[in-house]
MDAnalysis code that builds the backbone (N, CA, C; Angstrom):
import MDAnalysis as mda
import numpy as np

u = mda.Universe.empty(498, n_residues=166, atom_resindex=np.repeat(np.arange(166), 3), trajectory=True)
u.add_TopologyAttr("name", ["N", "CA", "C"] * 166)
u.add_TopologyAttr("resid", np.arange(1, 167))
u.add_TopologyAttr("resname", ["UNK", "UNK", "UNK", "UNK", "UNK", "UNK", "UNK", "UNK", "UNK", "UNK", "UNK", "UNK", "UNK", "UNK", "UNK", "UNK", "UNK", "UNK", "UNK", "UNK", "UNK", "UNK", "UNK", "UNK", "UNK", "UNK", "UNK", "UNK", "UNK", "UNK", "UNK", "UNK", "UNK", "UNK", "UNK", "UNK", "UNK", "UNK", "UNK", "UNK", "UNK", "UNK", "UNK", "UNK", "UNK", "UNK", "UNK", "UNK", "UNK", "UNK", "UNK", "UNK", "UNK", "UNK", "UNK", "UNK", "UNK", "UNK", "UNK", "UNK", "UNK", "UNK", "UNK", "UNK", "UNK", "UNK", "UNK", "UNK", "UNK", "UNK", "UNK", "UNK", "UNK", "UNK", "UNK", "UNK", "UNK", "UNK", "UNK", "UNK", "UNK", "UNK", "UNK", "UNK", "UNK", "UNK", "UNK", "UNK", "UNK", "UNK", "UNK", "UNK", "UNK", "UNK", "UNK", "UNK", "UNK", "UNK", "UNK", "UNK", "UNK", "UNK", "UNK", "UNK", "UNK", "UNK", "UNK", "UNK", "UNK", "UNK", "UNK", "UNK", "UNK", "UNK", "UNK", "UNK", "UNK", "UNK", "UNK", "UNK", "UNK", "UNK", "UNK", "UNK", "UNK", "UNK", "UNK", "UNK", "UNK", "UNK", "UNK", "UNK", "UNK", "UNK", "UNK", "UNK", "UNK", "UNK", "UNK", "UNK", "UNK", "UNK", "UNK", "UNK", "UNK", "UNK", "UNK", "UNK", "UNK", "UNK", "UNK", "UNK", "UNK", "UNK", "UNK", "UNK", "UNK", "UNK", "UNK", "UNK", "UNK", "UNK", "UNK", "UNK", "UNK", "UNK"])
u.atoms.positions = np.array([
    [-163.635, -150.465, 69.980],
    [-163.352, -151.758, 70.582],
    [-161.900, -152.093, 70.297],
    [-160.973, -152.216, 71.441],
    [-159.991, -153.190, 71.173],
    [-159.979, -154.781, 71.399],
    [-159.134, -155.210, 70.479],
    [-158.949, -156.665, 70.555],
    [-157.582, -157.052, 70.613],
    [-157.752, -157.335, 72.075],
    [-156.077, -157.641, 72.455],
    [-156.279, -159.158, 72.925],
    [-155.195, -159.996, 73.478],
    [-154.965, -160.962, 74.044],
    [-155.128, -160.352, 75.570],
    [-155.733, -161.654, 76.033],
    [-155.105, -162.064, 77.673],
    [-154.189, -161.586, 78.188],
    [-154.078, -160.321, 78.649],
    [-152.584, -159.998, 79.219],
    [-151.873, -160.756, 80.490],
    [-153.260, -161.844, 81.406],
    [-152.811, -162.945, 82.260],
    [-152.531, -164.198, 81.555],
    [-152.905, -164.639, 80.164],
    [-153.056, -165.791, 80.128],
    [-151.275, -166.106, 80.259],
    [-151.505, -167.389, 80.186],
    [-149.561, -168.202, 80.129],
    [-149.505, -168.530, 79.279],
    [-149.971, -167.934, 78.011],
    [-149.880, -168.522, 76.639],
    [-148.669, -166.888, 76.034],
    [-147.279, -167.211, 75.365],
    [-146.750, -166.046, 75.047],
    [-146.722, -165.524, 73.841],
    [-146.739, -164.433, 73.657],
    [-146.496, -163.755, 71.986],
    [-146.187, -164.566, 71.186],
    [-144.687, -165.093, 71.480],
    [-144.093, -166.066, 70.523],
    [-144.727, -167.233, 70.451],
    [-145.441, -167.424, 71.740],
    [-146.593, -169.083, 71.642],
    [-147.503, -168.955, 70.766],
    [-148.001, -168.001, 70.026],
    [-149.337, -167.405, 69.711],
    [-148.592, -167.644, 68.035],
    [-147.458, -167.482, 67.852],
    [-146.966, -167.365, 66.707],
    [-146.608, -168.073, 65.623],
    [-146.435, -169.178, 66.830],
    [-145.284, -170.349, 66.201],
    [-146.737, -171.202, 66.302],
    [-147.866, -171.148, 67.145],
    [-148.963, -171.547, 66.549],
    [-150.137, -171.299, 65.403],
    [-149.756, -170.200, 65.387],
    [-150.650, -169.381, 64.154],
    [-149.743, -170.302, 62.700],
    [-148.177, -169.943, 62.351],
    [-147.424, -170.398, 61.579],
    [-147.550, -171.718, 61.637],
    [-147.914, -172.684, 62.332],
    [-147.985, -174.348, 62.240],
    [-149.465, -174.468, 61.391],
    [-150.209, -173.666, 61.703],
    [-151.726, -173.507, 61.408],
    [-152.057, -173.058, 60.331],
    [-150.882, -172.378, 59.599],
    [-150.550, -171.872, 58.230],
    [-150.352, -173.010, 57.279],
    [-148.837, -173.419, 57.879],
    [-148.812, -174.520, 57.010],
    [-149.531, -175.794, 57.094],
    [-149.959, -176.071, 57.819],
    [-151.242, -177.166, 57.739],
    [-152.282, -176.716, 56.916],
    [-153.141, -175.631, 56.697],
    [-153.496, -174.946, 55.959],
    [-153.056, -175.235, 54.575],
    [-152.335, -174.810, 54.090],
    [-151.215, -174.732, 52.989],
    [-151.232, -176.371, 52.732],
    [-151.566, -177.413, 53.273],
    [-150.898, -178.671, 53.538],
    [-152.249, -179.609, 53.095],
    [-153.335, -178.910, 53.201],
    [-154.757, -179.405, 53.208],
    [-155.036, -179.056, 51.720],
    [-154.341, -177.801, 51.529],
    [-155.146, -177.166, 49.985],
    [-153.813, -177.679, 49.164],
    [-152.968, -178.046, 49.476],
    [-152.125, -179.034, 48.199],
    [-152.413, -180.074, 47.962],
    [-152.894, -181.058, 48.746],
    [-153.248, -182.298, 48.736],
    [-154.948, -182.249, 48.105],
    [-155.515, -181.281, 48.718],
    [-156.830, -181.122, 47.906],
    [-156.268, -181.422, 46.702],
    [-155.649, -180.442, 45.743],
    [-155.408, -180.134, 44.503],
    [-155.097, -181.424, 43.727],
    [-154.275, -181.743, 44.752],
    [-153.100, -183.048, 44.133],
    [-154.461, -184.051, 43.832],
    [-155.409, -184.471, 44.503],
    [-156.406, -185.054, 44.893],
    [-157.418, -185.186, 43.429],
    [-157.550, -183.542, 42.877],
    [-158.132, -183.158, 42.062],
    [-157.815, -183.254, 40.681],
    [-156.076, -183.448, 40.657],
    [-155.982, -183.894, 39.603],
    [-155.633, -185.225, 39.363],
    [-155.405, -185.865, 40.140],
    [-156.004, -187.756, 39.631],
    [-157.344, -187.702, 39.916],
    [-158.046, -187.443, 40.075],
    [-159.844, -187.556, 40.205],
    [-159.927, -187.185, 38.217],
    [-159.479, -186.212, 37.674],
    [-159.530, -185.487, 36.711],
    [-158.896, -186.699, 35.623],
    [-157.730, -187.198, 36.288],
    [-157.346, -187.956, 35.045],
    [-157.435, -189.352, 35.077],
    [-158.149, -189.673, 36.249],
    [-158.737, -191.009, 36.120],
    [-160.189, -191.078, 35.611],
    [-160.960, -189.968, 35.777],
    [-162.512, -189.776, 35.867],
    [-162.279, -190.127, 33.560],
    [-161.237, -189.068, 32.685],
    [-160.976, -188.811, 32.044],
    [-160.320, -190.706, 31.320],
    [-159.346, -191.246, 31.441],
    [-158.755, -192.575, 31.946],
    [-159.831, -194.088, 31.438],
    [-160.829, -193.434, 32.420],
    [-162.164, -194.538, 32.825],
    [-163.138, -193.910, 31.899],
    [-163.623, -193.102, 31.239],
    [-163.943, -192.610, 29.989],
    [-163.487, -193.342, 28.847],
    [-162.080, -192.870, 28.656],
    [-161.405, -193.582, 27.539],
    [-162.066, -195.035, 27.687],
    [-161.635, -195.696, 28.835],
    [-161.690, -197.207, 28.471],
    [-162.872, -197.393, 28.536],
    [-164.099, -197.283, 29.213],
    [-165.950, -197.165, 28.772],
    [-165.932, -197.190, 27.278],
    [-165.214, -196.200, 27.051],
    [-165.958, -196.130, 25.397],
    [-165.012, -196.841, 24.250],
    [-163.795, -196.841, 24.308],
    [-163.312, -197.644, 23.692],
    [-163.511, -199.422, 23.490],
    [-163.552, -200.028, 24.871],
    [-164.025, -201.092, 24.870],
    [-162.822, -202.519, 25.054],
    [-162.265, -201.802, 23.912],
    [-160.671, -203.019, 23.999],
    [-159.781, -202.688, 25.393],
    [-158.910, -203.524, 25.563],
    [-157.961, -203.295, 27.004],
    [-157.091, -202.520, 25.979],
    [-156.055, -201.538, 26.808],
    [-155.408, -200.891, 26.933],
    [-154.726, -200.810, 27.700],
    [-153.037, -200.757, 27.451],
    [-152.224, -201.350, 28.721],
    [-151.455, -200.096, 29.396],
    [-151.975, -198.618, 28.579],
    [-151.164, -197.763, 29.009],
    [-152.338, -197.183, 29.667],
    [-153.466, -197.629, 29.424],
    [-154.960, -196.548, 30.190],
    [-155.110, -197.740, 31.315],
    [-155.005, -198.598, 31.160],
    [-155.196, -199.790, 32.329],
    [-153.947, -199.299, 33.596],
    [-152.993, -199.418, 33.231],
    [-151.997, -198.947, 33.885],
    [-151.863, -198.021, 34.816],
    [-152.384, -196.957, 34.257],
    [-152.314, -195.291, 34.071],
    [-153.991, -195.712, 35.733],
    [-154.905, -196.155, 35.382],
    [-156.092, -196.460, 36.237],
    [-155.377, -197.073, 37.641],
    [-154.723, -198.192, 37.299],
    [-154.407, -198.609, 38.488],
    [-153.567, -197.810, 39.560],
    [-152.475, -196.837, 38.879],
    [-151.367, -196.462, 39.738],
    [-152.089, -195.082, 40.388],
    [-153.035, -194.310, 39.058],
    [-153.769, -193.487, 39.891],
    [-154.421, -193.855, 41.590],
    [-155.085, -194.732, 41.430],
    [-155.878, -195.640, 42.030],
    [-154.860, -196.024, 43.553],
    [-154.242, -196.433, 43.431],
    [-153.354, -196.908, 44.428],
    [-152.624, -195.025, 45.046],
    [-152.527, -194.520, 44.480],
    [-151.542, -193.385, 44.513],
    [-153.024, -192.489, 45.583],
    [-154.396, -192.155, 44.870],
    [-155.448, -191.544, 45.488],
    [-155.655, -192.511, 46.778],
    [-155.667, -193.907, 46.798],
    [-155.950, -194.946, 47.768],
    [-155.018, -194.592, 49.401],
    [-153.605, -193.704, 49.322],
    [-152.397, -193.233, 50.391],
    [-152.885, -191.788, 50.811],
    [-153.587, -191.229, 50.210],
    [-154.088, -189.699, 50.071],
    [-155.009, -189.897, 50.994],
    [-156.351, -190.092, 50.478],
    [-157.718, -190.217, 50.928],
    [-158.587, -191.586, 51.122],
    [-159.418, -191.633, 52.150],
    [-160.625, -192.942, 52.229],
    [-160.872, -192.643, 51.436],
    [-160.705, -193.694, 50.662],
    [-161.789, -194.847, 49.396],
    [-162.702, -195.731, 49.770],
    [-162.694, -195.915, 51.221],
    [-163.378, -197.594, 51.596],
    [-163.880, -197.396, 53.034],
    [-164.974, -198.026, 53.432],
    [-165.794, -197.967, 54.463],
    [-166.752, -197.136, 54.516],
    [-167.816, -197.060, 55.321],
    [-168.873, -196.075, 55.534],
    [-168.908, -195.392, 56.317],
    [-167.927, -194.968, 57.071],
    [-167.590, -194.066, 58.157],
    [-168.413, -194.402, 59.421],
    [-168.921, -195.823, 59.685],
    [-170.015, -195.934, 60.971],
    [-169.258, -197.552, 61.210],
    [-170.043, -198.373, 59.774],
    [-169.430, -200.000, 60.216],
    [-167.984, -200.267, 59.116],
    [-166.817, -200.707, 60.183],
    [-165.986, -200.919, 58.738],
    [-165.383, -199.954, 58.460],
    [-165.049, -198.883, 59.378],
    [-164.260, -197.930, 58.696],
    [-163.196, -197.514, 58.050],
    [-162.583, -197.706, 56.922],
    [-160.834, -197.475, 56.507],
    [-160.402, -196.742, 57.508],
    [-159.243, -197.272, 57.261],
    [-157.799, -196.456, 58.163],
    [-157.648, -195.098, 57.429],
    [-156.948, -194.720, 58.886],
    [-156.965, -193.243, 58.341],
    [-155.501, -193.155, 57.082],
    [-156.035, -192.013, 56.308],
    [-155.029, -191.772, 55.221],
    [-154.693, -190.601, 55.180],
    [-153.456, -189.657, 54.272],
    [-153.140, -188.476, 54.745],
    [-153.944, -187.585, 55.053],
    [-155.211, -187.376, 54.326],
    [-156.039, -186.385, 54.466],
    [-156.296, -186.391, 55.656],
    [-156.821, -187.625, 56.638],
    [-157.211, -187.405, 57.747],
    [-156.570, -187.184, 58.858],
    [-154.653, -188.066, 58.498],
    [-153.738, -187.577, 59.641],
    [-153.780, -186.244, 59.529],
    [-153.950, -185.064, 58.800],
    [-153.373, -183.761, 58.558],
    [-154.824, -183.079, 59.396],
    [-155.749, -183.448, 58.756],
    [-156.563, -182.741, 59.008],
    [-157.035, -183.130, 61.078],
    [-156.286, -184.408, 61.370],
    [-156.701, -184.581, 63.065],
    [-155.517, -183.770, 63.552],
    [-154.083, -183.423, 62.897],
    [-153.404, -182.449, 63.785],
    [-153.854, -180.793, 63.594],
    [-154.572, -181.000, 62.504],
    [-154.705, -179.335, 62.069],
    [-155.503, -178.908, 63.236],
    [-156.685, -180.185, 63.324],
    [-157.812, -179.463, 65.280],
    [-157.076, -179.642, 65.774],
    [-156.189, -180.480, 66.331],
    [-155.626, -180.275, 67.043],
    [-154.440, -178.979, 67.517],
    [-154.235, -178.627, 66.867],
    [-152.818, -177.419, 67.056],
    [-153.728, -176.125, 66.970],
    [-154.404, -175.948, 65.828],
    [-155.569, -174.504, 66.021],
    [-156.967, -175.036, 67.165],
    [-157.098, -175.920, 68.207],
    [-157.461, -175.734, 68.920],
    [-156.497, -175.779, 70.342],
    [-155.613, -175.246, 70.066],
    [-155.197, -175.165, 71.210],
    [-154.090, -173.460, 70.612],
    [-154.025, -172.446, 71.582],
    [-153.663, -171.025, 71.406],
    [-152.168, -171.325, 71.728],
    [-151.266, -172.216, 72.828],
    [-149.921, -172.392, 72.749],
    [-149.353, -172.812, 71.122],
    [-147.663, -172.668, 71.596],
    [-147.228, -173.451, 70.767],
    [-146.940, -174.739, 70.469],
    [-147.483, -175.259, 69.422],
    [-147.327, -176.946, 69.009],
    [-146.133, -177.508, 69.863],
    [-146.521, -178.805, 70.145],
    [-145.140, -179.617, 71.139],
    [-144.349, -180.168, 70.244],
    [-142.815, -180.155, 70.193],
    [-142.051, -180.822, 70.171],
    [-142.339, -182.148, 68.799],
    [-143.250, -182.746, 69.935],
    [-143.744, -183.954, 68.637],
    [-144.952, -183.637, 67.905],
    [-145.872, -182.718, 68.276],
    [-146.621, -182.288, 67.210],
    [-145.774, -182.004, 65.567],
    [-144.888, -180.636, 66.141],
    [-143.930, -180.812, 64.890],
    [-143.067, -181.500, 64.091],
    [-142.952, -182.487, 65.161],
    [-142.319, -183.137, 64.221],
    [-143.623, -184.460, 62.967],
    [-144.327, -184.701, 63.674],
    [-145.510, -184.928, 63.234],
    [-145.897, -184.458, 62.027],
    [-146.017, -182.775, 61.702],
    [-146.621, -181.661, 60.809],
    [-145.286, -182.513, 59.472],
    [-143.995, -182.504, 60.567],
    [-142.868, -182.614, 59.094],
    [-143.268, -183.978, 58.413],
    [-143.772, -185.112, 59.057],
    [-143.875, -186.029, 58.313],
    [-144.923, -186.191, 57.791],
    [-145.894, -185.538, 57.863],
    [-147.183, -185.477, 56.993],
    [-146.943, -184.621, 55.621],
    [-145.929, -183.250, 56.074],
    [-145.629, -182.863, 54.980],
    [-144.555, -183.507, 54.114],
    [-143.420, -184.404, 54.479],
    [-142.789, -185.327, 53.656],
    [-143.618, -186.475, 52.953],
    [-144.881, -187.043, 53.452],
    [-145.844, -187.686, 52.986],
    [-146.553, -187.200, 51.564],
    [-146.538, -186.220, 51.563],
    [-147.583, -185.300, 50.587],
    [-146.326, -184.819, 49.079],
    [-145.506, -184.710, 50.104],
    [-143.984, -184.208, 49.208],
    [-143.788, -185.476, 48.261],
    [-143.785, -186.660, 48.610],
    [-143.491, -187.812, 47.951],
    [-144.498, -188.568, 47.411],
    [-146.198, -188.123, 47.503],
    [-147.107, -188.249, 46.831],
    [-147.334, -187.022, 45.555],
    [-146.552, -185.828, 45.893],
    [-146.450, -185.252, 44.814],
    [-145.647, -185.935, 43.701],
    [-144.077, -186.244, 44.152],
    [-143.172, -186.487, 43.517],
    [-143.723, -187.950, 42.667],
    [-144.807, -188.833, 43.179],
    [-144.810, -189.331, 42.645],
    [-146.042, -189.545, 41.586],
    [-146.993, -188.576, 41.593],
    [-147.367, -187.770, 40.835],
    [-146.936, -187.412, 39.580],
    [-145.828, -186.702, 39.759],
    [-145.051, -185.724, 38.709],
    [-144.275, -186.754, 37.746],
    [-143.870, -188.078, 38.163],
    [-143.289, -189.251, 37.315],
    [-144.568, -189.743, 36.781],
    [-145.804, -189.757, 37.485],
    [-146.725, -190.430, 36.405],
    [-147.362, -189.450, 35.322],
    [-147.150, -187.972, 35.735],
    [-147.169, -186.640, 34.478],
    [-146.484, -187.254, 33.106],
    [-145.074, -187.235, 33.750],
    [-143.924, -187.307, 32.669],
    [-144.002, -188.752, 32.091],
    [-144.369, -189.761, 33.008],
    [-144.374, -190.971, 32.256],
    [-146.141, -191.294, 31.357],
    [-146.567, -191.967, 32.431],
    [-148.398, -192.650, 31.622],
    [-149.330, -191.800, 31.274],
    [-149.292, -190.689, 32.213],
    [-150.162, -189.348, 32.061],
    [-149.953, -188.992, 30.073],
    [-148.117, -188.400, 30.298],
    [-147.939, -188.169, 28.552],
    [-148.557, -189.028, 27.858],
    [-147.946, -190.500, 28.134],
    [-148.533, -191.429, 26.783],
    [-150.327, -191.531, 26.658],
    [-150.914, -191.403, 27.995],
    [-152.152, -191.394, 27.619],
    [-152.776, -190.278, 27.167],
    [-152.065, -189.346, 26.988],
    [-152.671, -187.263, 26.301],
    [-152.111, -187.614, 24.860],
    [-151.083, -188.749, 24.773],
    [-150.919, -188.909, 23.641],
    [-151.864, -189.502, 22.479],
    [-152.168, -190.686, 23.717],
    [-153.647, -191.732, 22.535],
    [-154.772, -190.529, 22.638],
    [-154.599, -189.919, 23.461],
    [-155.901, -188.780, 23.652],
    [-155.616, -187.778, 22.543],
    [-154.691, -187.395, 22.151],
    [-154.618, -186.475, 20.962],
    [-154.728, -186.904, 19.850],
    [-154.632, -188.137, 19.559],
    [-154.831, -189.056, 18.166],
    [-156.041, -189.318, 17.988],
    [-157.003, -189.922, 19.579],
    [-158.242, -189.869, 19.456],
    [-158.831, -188.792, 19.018],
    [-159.771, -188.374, 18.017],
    [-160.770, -187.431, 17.942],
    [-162.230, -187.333, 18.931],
    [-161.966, -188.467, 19.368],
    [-163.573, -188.598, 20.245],
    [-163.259, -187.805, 21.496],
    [-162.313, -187.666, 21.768],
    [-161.985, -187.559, 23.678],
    [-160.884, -186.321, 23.475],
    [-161.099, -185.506, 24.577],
    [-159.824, -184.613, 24.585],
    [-159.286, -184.776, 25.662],
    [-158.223, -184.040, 25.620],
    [-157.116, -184.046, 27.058],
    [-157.885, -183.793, 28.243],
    [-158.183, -184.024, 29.399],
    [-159.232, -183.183, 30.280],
    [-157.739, -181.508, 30.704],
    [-158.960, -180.820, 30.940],
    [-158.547, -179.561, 31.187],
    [-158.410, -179.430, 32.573],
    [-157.288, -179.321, 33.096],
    [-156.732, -178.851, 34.263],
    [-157.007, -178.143, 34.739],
    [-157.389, -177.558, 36.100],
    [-157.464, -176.003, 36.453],
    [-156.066, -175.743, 37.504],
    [-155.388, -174.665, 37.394],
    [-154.359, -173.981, 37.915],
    [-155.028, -174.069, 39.190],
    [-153.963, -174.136, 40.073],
    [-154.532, -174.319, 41.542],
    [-155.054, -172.897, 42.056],
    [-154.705, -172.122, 41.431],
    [-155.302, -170.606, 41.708],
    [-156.790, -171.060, 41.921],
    [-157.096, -170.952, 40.660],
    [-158.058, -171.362, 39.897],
    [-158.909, -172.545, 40.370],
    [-158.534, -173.338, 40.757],
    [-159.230, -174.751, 41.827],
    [-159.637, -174.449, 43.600],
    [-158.576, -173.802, 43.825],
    [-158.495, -173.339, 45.148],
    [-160.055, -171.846, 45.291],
    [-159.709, -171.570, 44.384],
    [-160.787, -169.800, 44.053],
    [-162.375, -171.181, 43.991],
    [-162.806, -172.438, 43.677],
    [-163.879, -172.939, 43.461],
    [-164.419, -172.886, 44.710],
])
């Protein structure tokens, strides 16, 4: 059996390409934001632990809850039931309505599709980045009360290898 293309269709080599490659990185674009996703789930789930069992307020775990919270809230629905009341869409879902869209269709993405793909991926870029300041900033200080605590440990991360392979 061969498996070739349409040698009539009006769809071209290079159309086939530059759509496959948009379909990549959307791809690529879904499983970062998963991840990213996975680790505030991890260190809020971890966060909201601490403060359950501790009991007193805490202004660096209180903190640390809210910005998670707001930061997962730009990512993904938190709110509605998907029938009455539905939240607005959030990155996960802009990415994931161009991803059918561009791998269901065999041309190459238009013009404004791509430019589209770039601002979803500048979206995700600056939900990382801001991520990586709450690592270096509340994240530390709270692995810090977490290492002093004996009751609670750091939660354990998984390498995106490693998250992505679940």
């Amino acid at each position: 059996i061969e498996v070739r293309y349409d040698s009539t269709s009006s769809f071209t080599a290079t159309d086939r390409i530059k759509q496959q490659e948009c379909t990549k990185e959307l791809f690529g674009l879904v499983e970062d934001l998963a991840y990213l996703v996975y680790q505030i789930d991890e260190w809020d789930a971890k966060a909201q632990a601490f403060k359950a069992k501790n009991g007193k307020p805490n202004k660096t775990v209180d903190a640390l809850i809210k910005e998670l919270t707001a930061l997962r809230n730009i990512l993904v629905v938190t709110t509605g039931d998907n029938y009455v009341g539905a939240a607005e869409d959030q990155l996960r879902e802009k990415i994931n309505e161009i991803y059918g869209t561009i791998v269901g269709y065999f041309g190459a993405p238009s013009e404004s599709e791509l430019a589209n793909v770039k601002g979803l991926k500048n979206q995700l870029i600056s939900a990382q980045k801001t991520f990586n300041v709450l690592k270096d900033g509340k994240i530390k200080e709270f692995s810090s009360i977490l290492t002093k605590s004996t009751s609670m440990a750091v939660p354990e991360i998984l390498s995106k290898e490693a998250f992505l392979k679940q």
